[in-house]
N, C-alpha and C positions, 0 to 999 in steps of 0.2 A: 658434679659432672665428672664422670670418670675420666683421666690423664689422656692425651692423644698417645697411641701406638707407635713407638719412635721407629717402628718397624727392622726390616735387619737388611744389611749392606752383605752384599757376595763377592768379594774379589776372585777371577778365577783365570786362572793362567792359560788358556785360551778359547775361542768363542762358544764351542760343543760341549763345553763345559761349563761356561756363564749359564747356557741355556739350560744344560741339563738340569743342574740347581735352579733355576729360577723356574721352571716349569712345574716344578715336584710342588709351591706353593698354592697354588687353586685361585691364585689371585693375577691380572694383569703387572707383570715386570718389564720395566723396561731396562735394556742389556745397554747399557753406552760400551760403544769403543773407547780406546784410549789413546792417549800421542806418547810420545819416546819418553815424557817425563811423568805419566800412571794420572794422568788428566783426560778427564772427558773431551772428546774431538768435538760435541753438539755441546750448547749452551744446557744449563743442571735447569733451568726457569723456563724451557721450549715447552709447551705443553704442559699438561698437569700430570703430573708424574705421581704413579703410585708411592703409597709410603715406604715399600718393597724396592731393591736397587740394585743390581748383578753389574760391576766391569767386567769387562775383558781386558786382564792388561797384556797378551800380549804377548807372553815373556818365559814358554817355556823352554823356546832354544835359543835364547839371549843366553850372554854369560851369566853368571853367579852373581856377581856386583849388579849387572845392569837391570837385572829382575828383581834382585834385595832394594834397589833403590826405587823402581815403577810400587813397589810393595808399600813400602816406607807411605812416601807422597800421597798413593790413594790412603793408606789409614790416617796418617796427617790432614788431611784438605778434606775428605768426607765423610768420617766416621763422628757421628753426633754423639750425644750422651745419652746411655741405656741401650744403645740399639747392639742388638745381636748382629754379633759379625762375624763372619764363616771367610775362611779361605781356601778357594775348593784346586784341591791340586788333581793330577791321575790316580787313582785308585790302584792302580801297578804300580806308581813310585816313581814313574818317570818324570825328566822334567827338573827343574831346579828347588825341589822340593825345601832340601838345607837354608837355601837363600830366605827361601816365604817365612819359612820357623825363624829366622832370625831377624829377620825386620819384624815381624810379629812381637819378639823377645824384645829389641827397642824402641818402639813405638806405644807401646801399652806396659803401664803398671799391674797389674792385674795377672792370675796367668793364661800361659799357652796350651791349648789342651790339643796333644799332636792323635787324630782318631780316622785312620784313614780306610777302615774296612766299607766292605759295599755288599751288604748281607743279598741283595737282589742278585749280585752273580758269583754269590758265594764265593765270594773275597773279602776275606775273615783276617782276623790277626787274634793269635794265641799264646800267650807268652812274649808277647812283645815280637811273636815270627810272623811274616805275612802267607797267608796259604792262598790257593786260588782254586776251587773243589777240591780240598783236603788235602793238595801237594804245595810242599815250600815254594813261593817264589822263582828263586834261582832256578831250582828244577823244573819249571815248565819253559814254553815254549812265546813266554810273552814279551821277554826282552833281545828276542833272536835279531830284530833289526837295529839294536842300539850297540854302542861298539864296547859293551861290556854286562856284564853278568848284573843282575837284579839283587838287592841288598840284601843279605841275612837275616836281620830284625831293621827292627826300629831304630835302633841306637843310632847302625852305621850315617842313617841320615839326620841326627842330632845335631846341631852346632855346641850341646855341652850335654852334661849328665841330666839326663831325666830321671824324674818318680813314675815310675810302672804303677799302671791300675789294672791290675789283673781281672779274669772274668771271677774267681770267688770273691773279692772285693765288691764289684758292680753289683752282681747278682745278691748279695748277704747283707749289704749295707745300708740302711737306711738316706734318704738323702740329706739328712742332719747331718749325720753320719759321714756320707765321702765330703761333705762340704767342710764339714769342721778339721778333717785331714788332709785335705786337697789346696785349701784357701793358701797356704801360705806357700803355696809350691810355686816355680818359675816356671818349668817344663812338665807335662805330665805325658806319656803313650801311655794310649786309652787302649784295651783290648776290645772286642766286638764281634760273636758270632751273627746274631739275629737284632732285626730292627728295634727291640725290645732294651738289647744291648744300648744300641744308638742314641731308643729316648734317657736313660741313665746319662750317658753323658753329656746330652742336650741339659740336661736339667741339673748338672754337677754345673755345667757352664754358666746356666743361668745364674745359679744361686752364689757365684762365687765372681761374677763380671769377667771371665775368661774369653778368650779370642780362642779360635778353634779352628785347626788346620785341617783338611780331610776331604772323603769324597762328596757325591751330593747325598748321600742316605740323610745327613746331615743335614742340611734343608727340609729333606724328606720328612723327615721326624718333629722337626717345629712345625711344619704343616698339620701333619696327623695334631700334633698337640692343640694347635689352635682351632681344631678340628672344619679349617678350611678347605681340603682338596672336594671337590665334589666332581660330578662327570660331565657338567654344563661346560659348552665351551669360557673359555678366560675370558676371551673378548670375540663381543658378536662380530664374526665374517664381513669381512668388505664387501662392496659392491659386485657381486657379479662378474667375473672377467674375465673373458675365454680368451684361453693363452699357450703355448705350449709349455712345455717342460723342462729343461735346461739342469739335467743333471750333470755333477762336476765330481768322478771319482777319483780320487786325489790321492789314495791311500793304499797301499801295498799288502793289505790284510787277507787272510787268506780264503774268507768265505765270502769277498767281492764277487767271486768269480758264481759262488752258488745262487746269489741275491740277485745279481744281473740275468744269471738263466732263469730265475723265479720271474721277473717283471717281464722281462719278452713273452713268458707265457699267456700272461697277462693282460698286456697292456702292448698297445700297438709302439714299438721305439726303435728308431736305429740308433747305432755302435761305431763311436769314430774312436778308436784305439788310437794311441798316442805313443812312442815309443820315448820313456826317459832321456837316450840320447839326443834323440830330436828337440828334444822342448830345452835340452840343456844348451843345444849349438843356437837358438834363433838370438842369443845376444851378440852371435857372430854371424848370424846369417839372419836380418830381419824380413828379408826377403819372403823366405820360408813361414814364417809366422804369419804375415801377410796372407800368404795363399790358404795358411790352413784357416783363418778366419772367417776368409770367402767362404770357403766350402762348407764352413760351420754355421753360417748366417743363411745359404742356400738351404740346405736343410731344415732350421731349424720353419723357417717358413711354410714348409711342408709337413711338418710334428714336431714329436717329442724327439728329443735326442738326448744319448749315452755321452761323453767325452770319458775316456776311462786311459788314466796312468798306464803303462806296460812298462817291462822290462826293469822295473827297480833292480836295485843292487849295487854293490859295493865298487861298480866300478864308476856312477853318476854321484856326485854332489848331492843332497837333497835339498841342502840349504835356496837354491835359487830356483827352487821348480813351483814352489804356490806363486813367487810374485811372478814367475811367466807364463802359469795357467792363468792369472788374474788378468795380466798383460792379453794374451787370449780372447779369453772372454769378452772382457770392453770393447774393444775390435769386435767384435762376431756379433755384439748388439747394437749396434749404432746402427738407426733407421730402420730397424725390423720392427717394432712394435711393441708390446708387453710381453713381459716372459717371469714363468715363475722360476725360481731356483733353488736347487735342492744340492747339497755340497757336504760329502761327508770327510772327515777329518778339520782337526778345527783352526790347523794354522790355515790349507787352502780354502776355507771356507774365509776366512778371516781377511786372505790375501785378496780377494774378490771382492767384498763390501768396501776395502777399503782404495780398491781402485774404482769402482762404480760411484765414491762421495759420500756414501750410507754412513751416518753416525751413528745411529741409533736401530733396534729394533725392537718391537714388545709381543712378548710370549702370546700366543693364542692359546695351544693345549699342546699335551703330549704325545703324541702319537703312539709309540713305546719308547720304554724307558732309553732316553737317551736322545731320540729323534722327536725334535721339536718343531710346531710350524709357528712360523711369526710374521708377524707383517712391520715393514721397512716405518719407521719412525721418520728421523733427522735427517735430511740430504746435503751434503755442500755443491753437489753438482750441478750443473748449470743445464736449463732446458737446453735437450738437442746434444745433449753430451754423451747420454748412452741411454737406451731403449728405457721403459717403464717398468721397473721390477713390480711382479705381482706380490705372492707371496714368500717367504723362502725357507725354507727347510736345514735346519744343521744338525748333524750328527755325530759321533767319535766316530772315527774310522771304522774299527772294526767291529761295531756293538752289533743286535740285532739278529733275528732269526733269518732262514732262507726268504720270508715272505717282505722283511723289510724294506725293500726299494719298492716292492709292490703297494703296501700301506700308504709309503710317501709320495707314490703317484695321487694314488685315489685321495687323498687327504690334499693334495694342491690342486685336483680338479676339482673334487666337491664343489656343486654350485657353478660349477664353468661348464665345463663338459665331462662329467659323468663316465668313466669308463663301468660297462653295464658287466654285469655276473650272467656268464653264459654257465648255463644247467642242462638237463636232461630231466622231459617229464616221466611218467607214468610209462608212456608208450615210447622211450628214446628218444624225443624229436627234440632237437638240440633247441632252446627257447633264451631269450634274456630280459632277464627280469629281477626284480630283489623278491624273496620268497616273503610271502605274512608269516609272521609267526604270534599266535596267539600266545598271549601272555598272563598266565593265571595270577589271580591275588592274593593266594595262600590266604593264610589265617587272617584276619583284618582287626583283630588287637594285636598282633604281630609287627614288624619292621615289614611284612609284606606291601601295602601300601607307598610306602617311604620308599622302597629301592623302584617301585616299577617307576613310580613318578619319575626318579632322575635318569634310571636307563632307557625309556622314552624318550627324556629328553636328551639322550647323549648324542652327539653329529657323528659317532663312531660307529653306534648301532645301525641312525638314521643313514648312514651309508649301505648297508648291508641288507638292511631287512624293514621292513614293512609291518612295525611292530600295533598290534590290537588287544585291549585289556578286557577280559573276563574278569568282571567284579563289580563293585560298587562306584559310582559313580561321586557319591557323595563323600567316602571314603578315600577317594584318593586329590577330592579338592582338601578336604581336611592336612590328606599328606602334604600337597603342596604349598599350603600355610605354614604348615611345620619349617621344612625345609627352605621357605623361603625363596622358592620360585617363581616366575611366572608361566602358568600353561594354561593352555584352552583346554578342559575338560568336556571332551563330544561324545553326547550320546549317540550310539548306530546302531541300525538293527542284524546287522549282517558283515562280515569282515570285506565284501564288494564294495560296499558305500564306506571307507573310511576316508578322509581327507589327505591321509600322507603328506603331511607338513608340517616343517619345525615349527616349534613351540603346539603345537597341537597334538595331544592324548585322546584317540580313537577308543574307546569302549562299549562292549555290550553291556548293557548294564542289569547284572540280574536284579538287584533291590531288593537285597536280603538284609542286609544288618540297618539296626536301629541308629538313629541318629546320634544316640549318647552310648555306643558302645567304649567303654573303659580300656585305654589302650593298656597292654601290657597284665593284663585278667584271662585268666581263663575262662571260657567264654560256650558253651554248647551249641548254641547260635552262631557263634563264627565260623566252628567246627564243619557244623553241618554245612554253611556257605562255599568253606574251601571245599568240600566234596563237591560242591553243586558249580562247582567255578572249571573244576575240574574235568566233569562230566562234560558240561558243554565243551571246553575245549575239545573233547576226546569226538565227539559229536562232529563238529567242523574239521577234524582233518581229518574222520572216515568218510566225509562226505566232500573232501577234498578242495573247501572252502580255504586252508590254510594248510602248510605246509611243514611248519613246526610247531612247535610244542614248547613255552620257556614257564615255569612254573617258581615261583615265589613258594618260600617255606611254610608249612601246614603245624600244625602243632598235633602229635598223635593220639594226646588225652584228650584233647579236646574232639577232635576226631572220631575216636571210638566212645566219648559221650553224646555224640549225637547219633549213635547207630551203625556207623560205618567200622567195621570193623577189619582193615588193611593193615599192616607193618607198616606202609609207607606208599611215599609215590609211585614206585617201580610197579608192585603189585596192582596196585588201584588201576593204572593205565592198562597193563595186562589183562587185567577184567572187563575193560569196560572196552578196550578193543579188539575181545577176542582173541589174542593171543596168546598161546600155552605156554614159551618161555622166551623170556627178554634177560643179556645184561644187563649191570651196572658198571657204568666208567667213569671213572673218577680222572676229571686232567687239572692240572697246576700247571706252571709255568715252566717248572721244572723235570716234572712227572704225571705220566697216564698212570693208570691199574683199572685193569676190568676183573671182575669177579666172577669165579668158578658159582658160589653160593655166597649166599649174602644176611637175610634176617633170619636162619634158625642156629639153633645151640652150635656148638664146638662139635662133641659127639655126635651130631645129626649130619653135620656140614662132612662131616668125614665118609661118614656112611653115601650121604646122597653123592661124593665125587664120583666118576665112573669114566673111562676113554672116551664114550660120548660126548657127554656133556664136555669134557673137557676140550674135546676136539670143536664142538660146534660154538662154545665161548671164545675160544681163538680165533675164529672163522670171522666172528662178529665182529669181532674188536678189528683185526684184517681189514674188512669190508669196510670199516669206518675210520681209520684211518686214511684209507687208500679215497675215499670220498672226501676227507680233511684235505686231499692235494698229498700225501709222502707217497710217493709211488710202491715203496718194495719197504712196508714198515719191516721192523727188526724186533722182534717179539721174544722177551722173556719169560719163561713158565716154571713160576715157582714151585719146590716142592713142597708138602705135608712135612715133613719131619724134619728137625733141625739138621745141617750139613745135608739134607739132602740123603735123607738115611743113614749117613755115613757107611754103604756097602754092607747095610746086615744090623749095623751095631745100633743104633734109633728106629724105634717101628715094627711093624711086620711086612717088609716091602712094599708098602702102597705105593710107593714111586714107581717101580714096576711095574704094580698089577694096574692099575688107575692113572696115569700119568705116561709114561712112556710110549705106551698102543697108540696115543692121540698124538705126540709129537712127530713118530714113524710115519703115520699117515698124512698129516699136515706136512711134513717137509717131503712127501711122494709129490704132493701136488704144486710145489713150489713156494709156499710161504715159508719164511725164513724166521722160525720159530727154535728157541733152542733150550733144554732145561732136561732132567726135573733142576733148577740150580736153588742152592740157598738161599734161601729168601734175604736173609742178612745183607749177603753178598751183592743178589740181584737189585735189592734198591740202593746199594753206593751204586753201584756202575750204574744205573738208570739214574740217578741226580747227577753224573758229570757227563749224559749225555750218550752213555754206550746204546741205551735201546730205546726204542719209541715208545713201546708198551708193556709191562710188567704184567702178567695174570697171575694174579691175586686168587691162593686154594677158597680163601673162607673169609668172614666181614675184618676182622680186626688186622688179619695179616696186610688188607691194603687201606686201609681206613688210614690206622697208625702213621705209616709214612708221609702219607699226604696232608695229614692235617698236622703234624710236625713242622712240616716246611711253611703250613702258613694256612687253615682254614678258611680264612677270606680268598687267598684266593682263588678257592678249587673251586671245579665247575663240575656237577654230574649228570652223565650223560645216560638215558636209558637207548640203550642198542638193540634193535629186533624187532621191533614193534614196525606199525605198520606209517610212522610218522614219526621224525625226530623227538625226540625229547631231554630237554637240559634245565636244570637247576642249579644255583646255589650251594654249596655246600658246606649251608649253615642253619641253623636253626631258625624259629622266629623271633627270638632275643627280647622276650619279656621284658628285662632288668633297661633296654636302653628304648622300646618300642615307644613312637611321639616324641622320642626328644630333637630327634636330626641329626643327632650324633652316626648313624646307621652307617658304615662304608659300603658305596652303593656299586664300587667297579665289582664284585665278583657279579653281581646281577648284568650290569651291561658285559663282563666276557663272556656270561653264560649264552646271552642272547646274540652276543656274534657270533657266536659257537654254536648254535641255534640254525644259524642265516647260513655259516661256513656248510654246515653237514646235511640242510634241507634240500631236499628233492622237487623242483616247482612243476 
């Protein structure tokens, strides 16, 4: 019988970070709070506690001592034997970082591996520097509210001399290798560009019993290993509970102000601003807290409501403003009813649970990275002490895109009350509705199967869109043995009659591949099915049945041995619905790129550019973004020759003659499009965020970048056509196809991406 899984313990220095870590695992965690001495506040034997176990101690604006010793106590009293233990500090460095490394250094034999990069927001360390999209530390803009400059390197937060493991070390060395060099070190800074980096030293820790200081990528990464994350929620949804909203912005971050005007757009909420000074005098004026409570509990009876910090700055305290937003709060719920609550930064988030009695919390799923919803565990408060919390939301302050308060609305409504997606159909008439989107099953020896299964069943998609599978029916109960789910597999004849219910996979079932088809084979039979999987979808949204279009990867030799003879999806849809030319968009997380040209030669791709085309690929990419929700995208347009001609010296001016006529006219009519630029140039400034969209001359010039940053998780998008269309952008992964190994979120982004850009 194989050994029980001692599982891994998360200390983290406060609650938006317990969470973040503990959500990144694909399994249910419960977060315990902690008291003044790094002890659970709820009993360790309350319930059945996953093997999985994230603190919050607590403790990043405590002094140096009083966090080294909360540190100490949690790895003394509940770190068992074997079990992986992470101590997850800020990924900036703020916080009593020195203290953790050094209760770490006396509490464990074994050593300390300090690895605090967070490759998801391109916060890297290189030489032992910490960079944040490719600039030092010190030099940006992230330690502007602390009363001093952002460390150098590593070192400075050292308690003694470390061994550097540099990235040619990680990258060169075997893991025999950094172990047999690593093993007898007390301290080691780990470097880290890419997640890849991460599992290296996940796996130097393993092999050596080390305790490991850093962000959550680091969770992140023993997850992928144990190849647990999937797209299912953590834990099935509570009971139904219409409630409002009780969001608590607590944090002085600078894109608060963008995320708040995102969800008003949104979502129905008012705005009770709060001015720092105010919240600072009510320990001298309790008066005043009194009445804002009233006013806060009036409201919230009537909806959702904002509470939002104002006026930070150097002349308020900030040490006493969570425990009198907490103080707040309690007040404002007493006798209202149930309330969900969403609270971003993690001391006020923290200050809040622990005046409402909440011991405990356990992960449900991630929302985005950062922003976790969970539902309330352990209570010590007494019925009739303060209203019923539903579910509740924690965040870091300043994480998250513009749409993020909007995701954590709908994500604490799902299942209560539903805020609906208002669209515009065919004819303009404003409608609300989630759009279908037909979901093809690519190749079916492929991983296609495997990803629709779990993006069907993901609550993130099921928010958004009205997902229906084109394929085989039987094929994807196979998938969901694999994987290890449970789903209702429903045959329907038409995308009208699907059920639209969790745990239940709507399909048309064409009933093409054999019962014993060979996963991971090439296959002419399969080939041909993806074509036919295909067709019909193209079939249903000209005839208006369905509104988008999400496609599962196709394999193209197999493909053109059954006759079909297309480059790829782009083309194939183009054909079958009439349309003479469509982009391709390629979006990441980090980065869009639509393409000028895309499947012919270098030479050919040169030739066919022209002001036209170039002008009407911009337009598209425009149009679809600005359908995404960015109002006034910012559009880069790369040139053909390296520097951009360099003025004569690369080329024979094609930037001139084919490039520049389309920018003139495009920025005539007000798109804010700018180039011919370097392409070199144009994807660093597009990866730290300068432009929305990159257009991309020919296939490799945007392929490269985006699948640099991460494959899995591109999404591509065909633009122009007469019906959304997104994929994957990835292959059908022979070598892992049947195992369940498959990482199945680029499929569910592509399908919210799907939902986001459909027309109902």
């Amino acid at each position: 019988m194989p050994a029980r899984d001692p599982g891994m313990l998360i200390l983290a220095d406060d609650l938006s970070g317990a969470a973040e870590a503990a959500a990144t695992l694909g399994t249910p965690v419960r977060i315990l709070l902690t008291d003044s001495s790094g002890r659970p506040t709820s009993s360790e034997s309350a319930n059945a506690a996953p093997q999985d176990v994230a603190l919050d101690l607590d403790c990043r604006y405590l002094t140096p001592i009083e966090a080294a010793s909360r540190t100490r106590s949690a790895l003394e009293t509940l770190r068992t034997e074997n079990q992986t233990t992470i101590i997850k500090v800020d990924s900036l460095l703020r916080g009593n970082v020195r203290a953790h490394l050094s209760a770490a250094l006396e509490s464990t034999n074994g050593p300390v591996i300090f690895a605090p990069a967070l490759p998801q927001h391109n916060r890297t360390v290189i030489g032992g520097v910490p960079y944040i999209d490719g600039i030092r530390l010190p030099d940006t803009r992230a330690w502007n509210i602390e009363d001093h400059s952002g460390p150098d390197s590593l070192n400075d937060l050292c308690p003694e001399a470390p061994t550097p493991l540099e990235l040619d070390q990680l990258r060169t060395s075997s893991p025999h290798e950094l172990a047999a060099r690593f093993r007898s070190k007390r301290l080691i800074t780990a470097d880290a560009e890419t997640m890849d980096d991460i599992g290296q030293v996940i796996a130097l820790a393993a092999s050596t019993g080390a305790t490991v200081v850093g962000s959550a990528a680091l969770a992140r990464a023993i997850a992928d290993g144990r190849a647990l994350r999937r797209s299912a929620p953590l834990v099935e949804p509570p009971t139904a509970l219409s409630a409002p909203v009780l969001f608590i912005l607590g944090t002085a971050a600078d894109r608060i102000d963008d995320q708040l005007a995102h969800l008003q757009e949104h979502a129905q909420v008012g705005v009770l601003d709060i001015p720092a000074t105010e919240v600072s005098a009510w320990n001298d004026n309790p008066d005043d807290l009194h009445v804002t409570a009233a006013e806060i509990r009036n409201r919230l009876t009537g909806g959702n409501l904002v509470i939002r910090l104002t006026d930070t700055g150097d002349a308020v305290d900030p040490r006493p403003l969570p425990g009198l937003l907490a103080e707040l709060v309690a007040r404002s719920l007493t006798d209202i009813g149930p309330v969900h609550l969403a609270a971003t930064g993690g001391e006020t988030a923290r200050a809040v649970l622990d005046r409402l009695g909440v011991g405990e919390v356990v992960t449900m799923r991630e929302i985005h990275p950062g922003a976790v919803l969970s539902q309330v565990g352990a209570t010590s408060a007494k019925p009739g002490e303060h209203s019923e919390l539903g579910r509740v939301v924690t965040r870091p302050g300043g994480q998250g895109d513009d749409d993020s308060l909007t995701r954590i609305h709908e994500a604490l409504t799902h299942g209560t009350a539903p805020t609906p997606i208002t669209v515009a159909n065919h004819e303009g008439e404003r409608m609300t509705s989630r759009p279908t989107v037909a979901v093809t099953m690519g190749d079916g020896a492929g991983v296609g199967p495997e990803i629709c299964v779990a993006a069907c069943l993901d609550p993130t998609v099921l928010e958004v869109a009205r997902p229906v599978v084109i394929g085989d029916a039987a094929r994807l109960e196979q998938a969901a043995e694999i994987l290890g789910v449970s789903a209702s597999i429903r045959v329907i004849d038409s995308p009208a009659a699907a059920e639209d219910s969790p745990g239940v996979i709507d399909v048309i079932d064409l009933g093409l591949l054999p019962s014993d088809l060979e996963w991971g084979q090439l296959s002419d039979t399969a080939g041909d099915a993806a074509f036919r999987y295909i067709e019909r979808a193209s079939q249903l949204a000209m005839s208006g049945e369905v509104q988008a279009i999400c496609t599962a990867p196709l394999n193209k030799e197999a493909l053109h041995s059954a006759g079909h003879q297309y480059p790829g999806h782009t083309e194939m849809l183009a054909a079958l619905t009439g349309t003479e030319e469509v982009s391709m968009m390629l979006s990441s997380p980090k980065l869009r790129v639509i393409h000028v040209t895309t499947h012919i030669g270098l030479i050919d791709a040169v030739a066919a550019i022209e002001p036209g085309l170039v002008e009407r690929t911009v337009r598209r990419g425009n149009d679809a973004l600005i359908r995404a929700g960015i109002e006034r995208p910012h559009i880069g347009v790369c040139a053909i020759n390296p520097h951009a001609g360099e003025n004569g010296l690369f080329g024979y001016g094609e930037e001139a003659e084919k490039i520049t006529p389309a920018i003139t006219a495009l920025q005539g009519d007000g798109i804010d499009a700018v180039g011919p630029l370097s392409a070199d140039t144009a994807f660093f400034l597009a990866g730290r965020g300068d432009y929305d969209l990159i257009v991309a001359m020919y296939h490799d010039q945007g392929h490269g970048p985006i699948k640099v940053l991460g494959i899995d998780a591109g999404v591509n998008i065909t633009v122009g056509l007469p019906v959304i269309r997104t994929s994957v952008d990835h292959g059908t992964a022979f070598d892992i196809a049947g195992t369940g190994k498959v990482d199945t979120e680029s499929m569910s982004e592509a399908m919210r991406q799907a939902a986001t850009l459909a027309t109902v």
